[in-house]
MDAnalysis code that builds the backbone (N, CA, C; Angstrom):
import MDAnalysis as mda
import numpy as np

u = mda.Universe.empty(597, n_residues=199, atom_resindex=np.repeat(np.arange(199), 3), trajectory=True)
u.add_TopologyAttr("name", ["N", "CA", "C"] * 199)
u.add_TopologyAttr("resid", np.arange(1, 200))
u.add_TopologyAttr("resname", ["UNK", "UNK", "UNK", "UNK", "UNK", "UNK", "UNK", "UNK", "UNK", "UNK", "UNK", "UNK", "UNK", "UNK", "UNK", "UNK", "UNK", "UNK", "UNK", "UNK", "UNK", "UNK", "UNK", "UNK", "UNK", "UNK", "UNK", "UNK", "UNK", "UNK", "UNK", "UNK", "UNK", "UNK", "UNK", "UNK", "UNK", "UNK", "UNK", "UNK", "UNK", "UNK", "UNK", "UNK", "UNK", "UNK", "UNK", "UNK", "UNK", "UNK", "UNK", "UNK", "UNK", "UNK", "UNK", "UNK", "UNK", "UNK", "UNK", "UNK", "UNK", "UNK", "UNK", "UNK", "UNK", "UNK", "UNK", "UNK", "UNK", "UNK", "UNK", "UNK", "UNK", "UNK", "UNK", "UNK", "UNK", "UNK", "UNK", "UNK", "UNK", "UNK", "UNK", "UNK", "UNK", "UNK", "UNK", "UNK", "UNK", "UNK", "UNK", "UNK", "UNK", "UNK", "UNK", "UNK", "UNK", "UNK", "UNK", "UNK", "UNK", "UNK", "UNK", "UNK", "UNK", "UNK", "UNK", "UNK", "UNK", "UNK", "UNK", "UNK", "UNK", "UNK", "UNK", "UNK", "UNK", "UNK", "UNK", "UNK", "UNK", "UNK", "UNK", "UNK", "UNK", "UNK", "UNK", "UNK", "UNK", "UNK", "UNK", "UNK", "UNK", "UNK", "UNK", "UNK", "UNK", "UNK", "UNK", "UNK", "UNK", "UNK", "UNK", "UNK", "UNK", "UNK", "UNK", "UNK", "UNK", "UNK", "UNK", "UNK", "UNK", "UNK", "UNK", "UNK", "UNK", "UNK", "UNK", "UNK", "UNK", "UNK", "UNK", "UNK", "UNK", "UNK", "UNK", "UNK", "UNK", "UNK", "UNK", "UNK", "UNK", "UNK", "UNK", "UNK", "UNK", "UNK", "UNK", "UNK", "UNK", "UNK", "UNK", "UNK", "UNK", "UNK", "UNK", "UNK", "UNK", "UNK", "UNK", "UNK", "UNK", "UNK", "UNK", "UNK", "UNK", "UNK", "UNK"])
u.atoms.positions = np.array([
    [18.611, -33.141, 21.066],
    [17.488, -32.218, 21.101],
    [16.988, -31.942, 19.696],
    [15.742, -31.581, 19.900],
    [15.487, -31.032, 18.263],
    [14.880, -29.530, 18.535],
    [14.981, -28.774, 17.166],
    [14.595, -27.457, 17.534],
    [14.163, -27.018, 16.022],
    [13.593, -25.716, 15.828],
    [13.223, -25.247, 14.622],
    [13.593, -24.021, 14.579],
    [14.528, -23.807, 13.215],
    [15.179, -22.517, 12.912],
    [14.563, -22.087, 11.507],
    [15.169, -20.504, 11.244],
    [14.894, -20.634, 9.807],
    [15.433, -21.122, 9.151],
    [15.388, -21.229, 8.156],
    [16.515, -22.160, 7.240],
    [17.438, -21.391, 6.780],
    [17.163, -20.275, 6.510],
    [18.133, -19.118, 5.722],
    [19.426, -19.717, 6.947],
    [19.400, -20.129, 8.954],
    [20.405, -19.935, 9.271],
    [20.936, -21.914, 9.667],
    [20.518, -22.745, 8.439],
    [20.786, -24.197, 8.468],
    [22.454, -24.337, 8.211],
    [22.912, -22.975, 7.513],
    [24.036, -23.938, 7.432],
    [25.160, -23.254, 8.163],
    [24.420, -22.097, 8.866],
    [25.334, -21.467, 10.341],
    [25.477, -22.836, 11.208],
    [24.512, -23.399, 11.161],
    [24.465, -24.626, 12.610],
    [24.503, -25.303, 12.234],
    [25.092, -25.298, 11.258],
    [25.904, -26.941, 10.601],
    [27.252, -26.939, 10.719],
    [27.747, -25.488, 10.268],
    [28.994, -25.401, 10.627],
    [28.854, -25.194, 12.317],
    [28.489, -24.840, 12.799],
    [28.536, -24.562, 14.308],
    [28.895, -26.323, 14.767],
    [27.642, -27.314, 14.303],
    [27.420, -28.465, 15.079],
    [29.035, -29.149, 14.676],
    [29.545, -28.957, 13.641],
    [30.659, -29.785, 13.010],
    [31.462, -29.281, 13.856],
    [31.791, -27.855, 14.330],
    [33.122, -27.183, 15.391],
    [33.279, -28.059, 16.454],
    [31.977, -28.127, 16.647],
    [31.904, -28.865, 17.795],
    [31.482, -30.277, 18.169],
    [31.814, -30.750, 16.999],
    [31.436, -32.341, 16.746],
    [30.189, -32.743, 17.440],
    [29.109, -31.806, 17.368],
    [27.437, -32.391, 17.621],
    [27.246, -32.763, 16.582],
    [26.722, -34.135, 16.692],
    [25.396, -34.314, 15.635],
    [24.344, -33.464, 15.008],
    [24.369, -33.882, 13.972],
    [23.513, -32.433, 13.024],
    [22.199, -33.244, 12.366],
    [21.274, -33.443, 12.410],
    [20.309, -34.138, 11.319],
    [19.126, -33.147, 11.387],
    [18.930, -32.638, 9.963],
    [17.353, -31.963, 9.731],
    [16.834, -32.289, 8.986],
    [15.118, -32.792, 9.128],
    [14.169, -32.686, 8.017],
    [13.845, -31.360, 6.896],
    [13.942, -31.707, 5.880],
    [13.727, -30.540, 4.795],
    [13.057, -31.240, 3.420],
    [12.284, -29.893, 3.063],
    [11.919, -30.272, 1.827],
    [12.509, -30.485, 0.751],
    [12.309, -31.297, -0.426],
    [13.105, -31.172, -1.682],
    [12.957, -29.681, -2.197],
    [14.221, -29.204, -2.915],
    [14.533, -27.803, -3.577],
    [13.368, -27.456, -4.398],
    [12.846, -26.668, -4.764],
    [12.062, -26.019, -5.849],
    [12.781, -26.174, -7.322],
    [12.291, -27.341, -8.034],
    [13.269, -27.155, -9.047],
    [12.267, -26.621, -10.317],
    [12.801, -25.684, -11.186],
    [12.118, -25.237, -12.410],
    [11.583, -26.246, -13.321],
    [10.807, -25.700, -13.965],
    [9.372, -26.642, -15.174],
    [10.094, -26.566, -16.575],
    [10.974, -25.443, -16.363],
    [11.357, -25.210, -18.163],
    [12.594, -24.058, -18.102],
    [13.620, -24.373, -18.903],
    [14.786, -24.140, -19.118],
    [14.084, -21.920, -19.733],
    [14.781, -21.179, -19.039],
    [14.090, -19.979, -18.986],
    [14.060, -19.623, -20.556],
    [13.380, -19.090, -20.695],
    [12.871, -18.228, -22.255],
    [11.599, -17.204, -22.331],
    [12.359, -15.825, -22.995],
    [11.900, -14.626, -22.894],
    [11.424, -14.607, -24.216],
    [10.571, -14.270, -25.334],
    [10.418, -14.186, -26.401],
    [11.281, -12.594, -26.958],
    [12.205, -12.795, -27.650],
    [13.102, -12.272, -28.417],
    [13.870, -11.584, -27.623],
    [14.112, -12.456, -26.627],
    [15.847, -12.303, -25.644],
    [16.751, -13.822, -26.059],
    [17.640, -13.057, -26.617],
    [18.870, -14.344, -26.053],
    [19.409, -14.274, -24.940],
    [19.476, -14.974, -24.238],
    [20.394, -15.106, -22.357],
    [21.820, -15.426, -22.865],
    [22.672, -14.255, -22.520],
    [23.979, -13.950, -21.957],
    [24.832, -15.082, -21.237],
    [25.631, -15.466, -21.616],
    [26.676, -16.994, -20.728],
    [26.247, -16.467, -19.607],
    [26.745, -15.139, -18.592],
    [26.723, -14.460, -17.328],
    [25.764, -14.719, -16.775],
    [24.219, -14.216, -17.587],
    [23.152, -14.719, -17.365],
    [22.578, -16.261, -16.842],
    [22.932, -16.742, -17.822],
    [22.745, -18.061, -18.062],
    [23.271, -18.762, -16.605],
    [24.499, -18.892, -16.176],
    [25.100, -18.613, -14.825],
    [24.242, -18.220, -13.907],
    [23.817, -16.892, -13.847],
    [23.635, -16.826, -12.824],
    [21.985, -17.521, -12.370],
    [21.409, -17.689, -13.706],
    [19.943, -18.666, -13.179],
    [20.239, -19.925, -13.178],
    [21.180, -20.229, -12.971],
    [21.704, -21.725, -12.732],
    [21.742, -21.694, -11.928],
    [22.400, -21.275, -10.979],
    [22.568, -20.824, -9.890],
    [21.264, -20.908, -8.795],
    [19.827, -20.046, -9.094],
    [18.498, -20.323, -8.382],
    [18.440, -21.554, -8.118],
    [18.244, -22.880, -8.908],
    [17.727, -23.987, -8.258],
    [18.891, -24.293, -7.236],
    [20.155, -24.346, -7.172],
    [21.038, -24.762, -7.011],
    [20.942, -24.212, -5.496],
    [20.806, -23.204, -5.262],
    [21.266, -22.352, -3.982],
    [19.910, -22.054, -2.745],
    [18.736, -21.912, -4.022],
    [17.290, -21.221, -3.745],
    [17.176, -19.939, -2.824],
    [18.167, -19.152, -2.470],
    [18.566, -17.993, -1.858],
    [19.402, -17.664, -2.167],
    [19.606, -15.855, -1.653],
    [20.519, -15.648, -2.250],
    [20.555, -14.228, -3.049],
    [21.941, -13.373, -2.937],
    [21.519, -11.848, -4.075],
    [22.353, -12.375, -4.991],
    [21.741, -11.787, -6.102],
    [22.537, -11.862, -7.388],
    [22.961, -10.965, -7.589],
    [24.239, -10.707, -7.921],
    [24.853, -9.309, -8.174],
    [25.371, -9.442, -9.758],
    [24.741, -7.876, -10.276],
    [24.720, -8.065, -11.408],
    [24.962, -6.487, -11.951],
    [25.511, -6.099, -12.638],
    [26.207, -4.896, -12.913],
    [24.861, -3.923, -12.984],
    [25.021, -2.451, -13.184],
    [23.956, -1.694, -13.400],
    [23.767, -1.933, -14.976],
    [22.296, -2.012, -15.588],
    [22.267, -1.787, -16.818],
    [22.653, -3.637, -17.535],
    [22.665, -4.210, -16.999],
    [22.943, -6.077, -17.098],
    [21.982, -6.747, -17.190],
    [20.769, -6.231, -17.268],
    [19.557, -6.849, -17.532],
    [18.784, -7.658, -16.046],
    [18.620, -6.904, -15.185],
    [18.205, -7.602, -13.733],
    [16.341, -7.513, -13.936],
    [16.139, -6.937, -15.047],
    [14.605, -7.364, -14.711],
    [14.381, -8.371, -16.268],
    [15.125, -8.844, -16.616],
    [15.277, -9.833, -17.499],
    [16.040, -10.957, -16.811],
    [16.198, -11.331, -15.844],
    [16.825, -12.005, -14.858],
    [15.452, -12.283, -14.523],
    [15.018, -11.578, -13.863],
    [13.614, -11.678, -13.320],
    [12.428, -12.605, -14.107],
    [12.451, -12.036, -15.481],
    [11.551, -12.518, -16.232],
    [11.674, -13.626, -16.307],
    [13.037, -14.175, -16.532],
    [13.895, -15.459, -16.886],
    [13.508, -16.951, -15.512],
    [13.427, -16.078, -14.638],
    [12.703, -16.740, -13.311],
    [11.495, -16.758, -13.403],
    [10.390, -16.253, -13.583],
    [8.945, -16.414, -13.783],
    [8.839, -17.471, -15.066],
    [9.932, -17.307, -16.002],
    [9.612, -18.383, -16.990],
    [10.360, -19.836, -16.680],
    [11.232, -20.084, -16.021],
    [11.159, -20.839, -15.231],
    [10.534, -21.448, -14.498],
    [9.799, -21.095, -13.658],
    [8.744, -21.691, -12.673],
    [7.805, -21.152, -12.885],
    [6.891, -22.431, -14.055],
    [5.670, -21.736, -14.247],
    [4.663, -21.694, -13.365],
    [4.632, -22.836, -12.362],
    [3.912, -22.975, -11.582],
    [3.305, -22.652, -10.008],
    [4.441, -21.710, -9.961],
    [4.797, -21.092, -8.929],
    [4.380, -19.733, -8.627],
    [3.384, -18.977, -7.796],
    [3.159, -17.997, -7.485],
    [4.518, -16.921, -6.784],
    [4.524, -16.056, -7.438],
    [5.799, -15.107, -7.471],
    [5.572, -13.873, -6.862],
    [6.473, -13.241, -6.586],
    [6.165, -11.757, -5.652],
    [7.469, -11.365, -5.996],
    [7.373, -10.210, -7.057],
    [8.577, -9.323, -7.392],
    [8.182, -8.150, -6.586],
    [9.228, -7.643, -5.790],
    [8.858, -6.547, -5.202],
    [10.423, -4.797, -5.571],
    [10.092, -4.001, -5.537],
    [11.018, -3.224, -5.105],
    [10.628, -2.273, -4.884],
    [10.834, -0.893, -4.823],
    [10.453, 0.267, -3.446],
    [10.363, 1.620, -4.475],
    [10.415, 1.775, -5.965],
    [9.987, 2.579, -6.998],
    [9.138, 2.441, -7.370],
    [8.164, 4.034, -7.888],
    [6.746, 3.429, -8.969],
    [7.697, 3.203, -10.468],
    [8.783, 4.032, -10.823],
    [9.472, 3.686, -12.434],
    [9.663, 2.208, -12.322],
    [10.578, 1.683, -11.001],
    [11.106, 0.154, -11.242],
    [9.787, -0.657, -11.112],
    [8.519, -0.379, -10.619],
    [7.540, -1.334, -10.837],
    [6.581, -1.231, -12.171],
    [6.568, -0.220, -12.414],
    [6.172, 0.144, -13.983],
    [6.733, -0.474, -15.100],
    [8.396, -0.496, -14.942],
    [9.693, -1.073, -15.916],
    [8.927, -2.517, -15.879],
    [8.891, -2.981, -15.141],
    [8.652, -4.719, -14.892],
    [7.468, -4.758, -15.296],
    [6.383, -4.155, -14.750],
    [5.363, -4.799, -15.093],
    [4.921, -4.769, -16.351],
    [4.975, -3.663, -17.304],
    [5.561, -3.385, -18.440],
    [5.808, -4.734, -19.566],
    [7.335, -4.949, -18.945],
    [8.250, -5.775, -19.278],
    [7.195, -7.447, -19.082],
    [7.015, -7.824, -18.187],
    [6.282, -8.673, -18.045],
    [5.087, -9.128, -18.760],
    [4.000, -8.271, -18.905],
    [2.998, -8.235, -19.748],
    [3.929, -8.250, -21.444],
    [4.636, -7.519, -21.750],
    [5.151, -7.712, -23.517],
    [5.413, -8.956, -23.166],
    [6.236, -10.035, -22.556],
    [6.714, -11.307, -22.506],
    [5.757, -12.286, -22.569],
    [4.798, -11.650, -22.134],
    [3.387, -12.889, -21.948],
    [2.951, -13.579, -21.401],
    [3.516, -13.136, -19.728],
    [3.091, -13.743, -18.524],
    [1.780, -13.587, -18.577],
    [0.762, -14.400, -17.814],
    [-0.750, -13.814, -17.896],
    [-0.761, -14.244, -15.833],
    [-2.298, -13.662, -15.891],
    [-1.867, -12.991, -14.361],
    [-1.218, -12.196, -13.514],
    [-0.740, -11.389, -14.485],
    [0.097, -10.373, -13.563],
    [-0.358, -9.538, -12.883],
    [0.287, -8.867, -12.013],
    [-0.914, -7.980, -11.318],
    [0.110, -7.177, -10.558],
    [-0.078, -5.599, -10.949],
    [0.623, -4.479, -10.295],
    [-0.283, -3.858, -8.814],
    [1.364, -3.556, -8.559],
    [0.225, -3.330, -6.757],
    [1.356, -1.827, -6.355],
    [0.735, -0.643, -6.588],
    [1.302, 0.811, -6.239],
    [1.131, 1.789, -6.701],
    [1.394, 2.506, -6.187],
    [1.153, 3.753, -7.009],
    [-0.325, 4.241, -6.388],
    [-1.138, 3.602, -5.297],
    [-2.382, 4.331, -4.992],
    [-2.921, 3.340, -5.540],
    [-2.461, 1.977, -6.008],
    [-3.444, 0.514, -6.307],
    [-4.410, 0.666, -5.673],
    [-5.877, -0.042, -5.521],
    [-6.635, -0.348, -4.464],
    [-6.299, -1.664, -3.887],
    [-5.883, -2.111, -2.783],
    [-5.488, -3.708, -2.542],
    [-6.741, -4.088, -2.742],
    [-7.683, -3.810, -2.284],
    [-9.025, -4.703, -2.740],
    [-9.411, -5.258, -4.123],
    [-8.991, -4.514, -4.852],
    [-8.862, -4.746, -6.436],
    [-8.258, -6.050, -6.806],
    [-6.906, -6.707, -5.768],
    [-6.041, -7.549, -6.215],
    [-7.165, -8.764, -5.978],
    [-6.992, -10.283, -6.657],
    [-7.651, -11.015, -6.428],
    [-6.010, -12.504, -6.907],
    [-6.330, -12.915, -5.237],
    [-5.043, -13.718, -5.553],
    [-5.025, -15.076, -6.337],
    [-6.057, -15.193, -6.633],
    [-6.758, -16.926, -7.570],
    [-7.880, -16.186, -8.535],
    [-7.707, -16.267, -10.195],
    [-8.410, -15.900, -10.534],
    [-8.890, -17.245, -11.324],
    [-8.835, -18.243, -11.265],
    [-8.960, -19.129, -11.678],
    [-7.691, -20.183, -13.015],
    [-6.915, -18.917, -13.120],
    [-5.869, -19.620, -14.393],
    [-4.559, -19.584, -13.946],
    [-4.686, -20.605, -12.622],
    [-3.319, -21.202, -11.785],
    [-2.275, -19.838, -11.056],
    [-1.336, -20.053, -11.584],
    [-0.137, -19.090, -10.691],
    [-0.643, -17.806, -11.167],
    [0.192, -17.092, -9.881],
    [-0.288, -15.372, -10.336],
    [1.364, -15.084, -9.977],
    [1.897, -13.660, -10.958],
    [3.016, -13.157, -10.813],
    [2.234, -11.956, -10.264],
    [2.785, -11.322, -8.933],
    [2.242, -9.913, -8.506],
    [3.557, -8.936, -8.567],
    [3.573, -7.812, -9.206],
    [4.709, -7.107, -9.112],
    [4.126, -5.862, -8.256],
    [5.064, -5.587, -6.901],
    [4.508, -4.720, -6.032],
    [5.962, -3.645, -5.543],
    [5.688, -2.595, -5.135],
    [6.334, -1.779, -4.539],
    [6.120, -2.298, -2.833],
    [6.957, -2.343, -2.348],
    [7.111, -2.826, -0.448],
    [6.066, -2.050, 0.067],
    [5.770, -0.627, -0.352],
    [5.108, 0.199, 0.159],
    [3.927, -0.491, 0.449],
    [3.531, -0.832, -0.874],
    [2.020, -1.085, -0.570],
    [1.875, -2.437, -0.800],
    [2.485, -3.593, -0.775],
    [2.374, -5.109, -0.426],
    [2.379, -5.104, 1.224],
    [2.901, -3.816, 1.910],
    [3.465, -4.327, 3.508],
    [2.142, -3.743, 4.086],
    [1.026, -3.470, 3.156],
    [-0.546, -2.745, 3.900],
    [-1.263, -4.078, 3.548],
    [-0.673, -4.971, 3.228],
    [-1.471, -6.326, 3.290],
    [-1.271, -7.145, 4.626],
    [-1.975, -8.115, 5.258],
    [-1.805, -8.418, 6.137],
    [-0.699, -9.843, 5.798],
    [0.583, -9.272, 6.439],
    [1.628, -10.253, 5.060],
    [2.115, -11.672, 5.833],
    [1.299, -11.894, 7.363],
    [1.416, -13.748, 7.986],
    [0.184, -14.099, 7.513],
    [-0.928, -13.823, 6.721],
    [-1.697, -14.179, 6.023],
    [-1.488, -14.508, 4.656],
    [-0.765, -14.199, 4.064],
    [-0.250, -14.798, 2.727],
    [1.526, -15.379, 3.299],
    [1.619, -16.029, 3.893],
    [2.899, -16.259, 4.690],
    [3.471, -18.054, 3.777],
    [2.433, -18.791, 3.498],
    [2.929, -19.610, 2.481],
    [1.781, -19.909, 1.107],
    [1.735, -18.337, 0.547],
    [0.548, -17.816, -0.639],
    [2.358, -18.173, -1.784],
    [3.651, -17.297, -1.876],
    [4.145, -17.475, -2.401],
    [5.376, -18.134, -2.346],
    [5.558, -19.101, -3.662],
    [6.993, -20.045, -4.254],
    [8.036, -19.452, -3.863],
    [8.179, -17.768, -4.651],
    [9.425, -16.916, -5.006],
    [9.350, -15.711, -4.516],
    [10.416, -14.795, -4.138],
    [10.520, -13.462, -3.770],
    [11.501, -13.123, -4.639],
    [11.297, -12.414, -4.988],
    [12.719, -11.581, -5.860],
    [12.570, -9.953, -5.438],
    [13.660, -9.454, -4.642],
    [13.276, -8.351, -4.069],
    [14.880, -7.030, -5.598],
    [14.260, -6.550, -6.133],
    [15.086, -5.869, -6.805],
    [15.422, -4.767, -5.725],
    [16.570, -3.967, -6.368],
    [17.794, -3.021, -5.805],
    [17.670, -3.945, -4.008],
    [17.973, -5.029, -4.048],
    [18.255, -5.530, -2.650],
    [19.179, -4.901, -1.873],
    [20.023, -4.028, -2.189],
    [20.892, -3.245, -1.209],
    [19.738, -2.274, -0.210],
    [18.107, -2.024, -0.551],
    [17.320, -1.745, 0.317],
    [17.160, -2.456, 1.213],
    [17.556, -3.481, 1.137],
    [17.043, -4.005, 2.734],
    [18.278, -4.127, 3.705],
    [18.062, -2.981, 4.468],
    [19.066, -2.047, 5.312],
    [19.142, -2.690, 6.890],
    [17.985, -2.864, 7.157],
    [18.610, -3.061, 8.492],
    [17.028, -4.271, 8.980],
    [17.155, -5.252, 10.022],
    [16.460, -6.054, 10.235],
    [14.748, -5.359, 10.812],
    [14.864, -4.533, 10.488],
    [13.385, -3.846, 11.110],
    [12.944, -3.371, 9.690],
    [13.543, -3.513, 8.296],
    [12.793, -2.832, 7.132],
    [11.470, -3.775, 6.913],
    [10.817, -2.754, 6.384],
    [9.834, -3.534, 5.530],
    [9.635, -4.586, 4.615],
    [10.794, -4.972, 4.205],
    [11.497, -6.080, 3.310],
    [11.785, -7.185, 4.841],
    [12.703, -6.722, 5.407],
    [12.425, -7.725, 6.102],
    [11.709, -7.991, 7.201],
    [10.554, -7.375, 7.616],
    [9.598, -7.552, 7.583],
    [8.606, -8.874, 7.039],
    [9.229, -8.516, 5.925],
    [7.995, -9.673, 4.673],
    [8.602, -11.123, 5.096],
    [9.977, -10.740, 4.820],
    [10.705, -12.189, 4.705],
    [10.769, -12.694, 6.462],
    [10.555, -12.291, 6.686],
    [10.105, -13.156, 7.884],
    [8.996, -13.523, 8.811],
    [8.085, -12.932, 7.498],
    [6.677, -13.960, 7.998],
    [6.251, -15.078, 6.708],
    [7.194, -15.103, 5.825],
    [7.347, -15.826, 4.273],
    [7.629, -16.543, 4.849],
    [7.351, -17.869, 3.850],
    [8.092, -19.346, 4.457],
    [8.150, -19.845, 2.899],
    [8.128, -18.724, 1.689],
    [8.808, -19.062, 0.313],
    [10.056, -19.704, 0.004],
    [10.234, -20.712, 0.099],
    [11.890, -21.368, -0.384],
    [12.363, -20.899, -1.331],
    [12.333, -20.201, -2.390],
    [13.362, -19.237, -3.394],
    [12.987, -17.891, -3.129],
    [14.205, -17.282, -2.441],
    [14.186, -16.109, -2.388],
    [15.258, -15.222, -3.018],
    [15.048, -14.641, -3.750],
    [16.401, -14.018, -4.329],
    [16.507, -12.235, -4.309],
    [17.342, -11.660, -4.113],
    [17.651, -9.843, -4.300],
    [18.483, -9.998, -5.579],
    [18.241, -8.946, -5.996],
    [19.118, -8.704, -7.208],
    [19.622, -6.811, -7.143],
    [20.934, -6.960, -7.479],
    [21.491, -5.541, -6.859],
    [22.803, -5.719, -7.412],
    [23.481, -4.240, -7.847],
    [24.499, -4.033, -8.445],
    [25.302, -3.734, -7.385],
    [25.098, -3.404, -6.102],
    [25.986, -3.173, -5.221],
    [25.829, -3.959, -3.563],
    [26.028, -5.046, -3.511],
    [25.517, -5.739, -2.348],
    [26.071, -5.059, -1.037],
    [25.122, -5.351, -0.044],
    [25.496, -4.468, 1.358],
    [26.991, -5.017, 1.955],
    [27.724, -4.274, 2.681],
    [29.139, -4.451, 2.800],
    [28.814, -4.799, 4.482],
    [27.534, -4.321, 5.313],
    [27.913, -4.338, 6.625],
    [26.891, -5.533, 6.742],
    [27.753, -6.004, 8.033],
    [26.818, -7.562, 8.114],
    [25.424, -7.608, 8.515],
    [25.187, -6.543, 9.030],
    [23.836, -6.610, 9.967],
    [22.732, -6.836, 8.483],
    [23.328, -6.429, 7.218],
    [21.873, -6.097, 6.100],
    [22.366, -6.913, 5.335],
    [23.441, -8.062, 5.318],
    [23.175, -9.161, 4.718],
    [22.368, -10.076, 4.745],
])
């Protein structure tokens, strides 16, 4: 038989098909691999660091757990400079943590960036302004007043910061991620969820 799953659950039913000695074969795309080895202008990357964005191409999902105060929106940055070509969606659920980034982003010298909260106007956002990829840094709040199976393959990357928010399969986070069909998705969080349902 053939069938279509998400992929996030390809390698549940791989191990499933092997228990049970079914045949397993799926079509898939090649990985998202990065344009350029990451660089922040006047950051050095940390061995730990360094690790753990090794890790993105390698896995393309996935939380990164990373201590409080460890540099997770320099993680972030480190991924946008990575894939230059790639339209990005940093999201997390603060106006300080979307301020911190976007902030942070603009000193680094991303161009295209574009903040979405705080009482944004979404009409304001313009997703092609003519100079290729756009990085959008948004609060869930107000990315989830977009109509979000309409931008469903608009972005490369998700990087959802303090990912221990996404609590239970009805959030607004996941929500997003499951009308996304982005192949790198990553959370980044100092304390990953312990109960299975919000892994």
């Amino acid at each position: 038989r053939n069938g279509r799953f998400l992929t996030g659950l390809i390698p549940r039913i791989d191990q499933y098909c092997q228990r049970k000695n079914i045949p397993f074969v799926y079509d898939h795309l090649d990985p998202l691999l990065p344009d350029k080895d990451p660089f922040l202008p006047g950051i050095t990357f940390r061995e730990d660091q360094l690790k753990l964005l090794s890790s993105i191409p390698l896995y393309q999902r996935g939380i990164i757990k990373s201590p409080t105060g460890s540099g997770k929106t320099v993680l972030a940055g480190a991924v946008c400079s990575m894939y230059t070509r790639s339209n990005i969606l940093f999201l997390c659920n603060t106006l300080d943590l979307l301020n911190q980034t976007y902030e942070a982003f603009i000193e680094w010298g991303f161009g295209n960036v574009v903040s979405l909260g705080g009482g944004a106007d979404k009409n304001a956002f313009t997703w092609d302004d003519g100079n290729g990829r756009v990085i959008v840094v948004s609060t869930i709040q107000t990315f989830s007043n977009y109509d979000l199976a309409a931008y469903a393959d608009f972005f490369d990357i998700i990087i959802i910061d303090e990912a221990h928010h996404l609590s239970e399969a009805k959030s607004l986070f996941a929500q997003l991620l499951n009308r996304s069909l982005a192949p790198i998705r990553i959370g980044l969080t100092a304390t990953p969820p312990k109960e299975k349902e919000i892994r």
